[in-house]
Residue, then its C-alpha position, 0 to 999 in steps of 0.5 A: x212331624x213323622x211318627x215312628x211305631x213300636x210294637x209290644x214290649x220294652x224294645x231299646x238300643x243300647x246305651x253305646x248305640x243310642x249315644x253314637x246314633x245321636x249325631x246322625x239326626x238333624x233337629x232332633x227334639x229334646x222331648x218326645x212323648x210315648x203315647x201309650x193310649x186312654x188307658x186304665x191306671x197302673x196298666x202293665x207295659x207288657x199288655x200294650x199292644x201298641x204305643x206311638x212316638x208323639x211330639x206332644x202328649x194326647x192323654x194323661x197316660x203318655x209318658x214324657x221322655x228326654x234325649x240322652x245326650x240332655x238327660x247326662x248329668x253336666x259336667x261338674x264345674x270346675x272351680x280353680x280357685x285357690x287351687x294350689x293351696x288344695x292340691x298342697x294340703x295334707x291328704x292320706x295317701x290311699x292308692x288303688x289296687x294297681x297302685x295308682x294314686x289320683x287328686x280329686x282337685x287335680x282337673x282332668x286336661x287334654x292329653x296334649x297339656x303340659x301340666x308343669x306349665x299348667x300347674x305353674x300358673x298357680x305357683x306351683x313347681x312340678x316334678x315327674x318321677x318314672x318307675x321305670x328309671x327310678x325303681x330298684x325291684x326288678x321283678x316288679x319290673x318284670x313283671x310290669x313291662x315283660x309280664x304285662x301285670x299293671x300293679x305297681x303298688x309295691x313301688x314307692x316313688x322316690x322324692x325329688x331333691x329339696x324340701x316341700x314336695x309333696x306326692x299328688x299322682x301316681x298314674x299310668x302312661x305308655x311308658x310305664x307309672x310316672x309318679x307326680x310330685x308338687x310344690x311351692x314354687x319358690x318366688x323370684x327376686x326381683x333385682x331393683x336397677x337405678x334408672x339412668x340419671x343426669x351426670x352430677x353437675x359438679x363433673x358438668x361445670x368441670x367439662x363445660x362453660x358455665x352457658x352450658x350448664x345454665x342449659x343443662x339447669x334448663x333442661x332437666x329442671x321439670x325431669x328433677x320435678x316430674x321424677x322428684x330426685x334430691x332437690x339439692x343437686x339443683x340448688x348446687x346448680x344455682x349456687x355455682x352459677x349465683x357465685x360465677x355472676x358475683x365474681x363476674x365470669x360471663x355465662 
């Protein structure tokens, strides 16, 4: 592996350029070493007169090093979990100085993401509120959109129509503070339907001969079983029929 040199002093790109230099460079280790030589203890850096990138240490003074892109605290991890209970729990309303207002549980998502869908997913219904169109001060707004002064504190969001909602954010977009306001979603009432059944076999044996409703008994029989209906329609089936053999009427 090549070596590259630094000459003297603390000579260092900036956080910004180091970061977008990252991605120009294939393989590029995780660790280096700065070798800084066989070198008294506590020996200040400025009084190096030359030290050299190394892939592996050489003396017990080297210094390792990681890259910057590794060394970023990961992401925090994001645990969605009984979500919807946090974002509705009591909270105090602290704004910040241009009236913005964030959750610390609400995830940050991609600008593209429709958070009354994602907010959907744990039973919560969602509410956006514009500043712009709900706002009655009008030099605030003036001072908004004509003056480009970004504080909107001195707008108190009005509450959608109905009961439990509940403030989460107040934010900025380019069309001025949109307000959001969260609630439980209110759970659907499933309406049971009946399952289509057999005609009753009273009205069968009206509009049929008695050979017709001995197979109709047939063929419903392990459906009266299988779906577990009244066993009494069947047992009316077979008393109508046991009364048509006695008094002697052909099947």
């Amino acid at each position: 592996m090549s070596e590259s040199h630094l000459s003297g002093g603390n000579q260092s790109l900036p956080s910004e350029e180091l970061q977008s230099a990252v991605p120009h460079v294939s393989g590029a280790p995780d660790r280096i070493v700065l070798c800084v030589g066989d070198i008294p203890v506590n020996t200040p850096f400025s009084d190096l007169q030359e030290v050299t990138w190394c892939a592996s240490s050489q003396n017990n003074a080297d210094i390792e090093y990681v890259r910057a892109d590794l060394a970023a605290p990961a992401a925090p991890f994001i645990i969605l979990e009984g979500l919807g209970t946090r974002l509705l729990a009591p909270r105090e309303i602290a704004r910040d100085a241009d009236g913005h207002l964030f959750h610390p549980d609400l995830p940050v998502c991609d600008e593209g993401t429709r958070y009354d869908l994602f907010l959907a997913a744990f039973g919560l219904e969602a509410s956006f509120v514009s500043m712009e169109s709900d706002c009655k001060d009008q030099a605030l707004l003036d001072r908004y959109f004509d003056d480009g002064d970004p504080d909107c504190s001195a707008w108190v969001p009005s509450t959608p129509d109905g009961e439990g909602w509940v403030l989460l954010e107040i934010y900025p977009t380019e069309d001025g503070p949109y307000a959001l306001f969260v609630r439980r979603k209110a759970e659907e009432k499933r309406v049971r339907r009946r399952r289509a059944c057999p005609a009753p076999v009273e009205d069968a044996i009206c509009t049929a001969g008695l050979h017709d409703v001995r197979e109709w008994v047939i063929e419903h029989r392990p459906a009266m079983t299988l779906r577990r209906e009244p066993v009494d329609r069947y047992m009316r089936v077979l008393a109508l029929l046991d009364t048509a053999i006695a008094k002697g009427e052909p099947l």
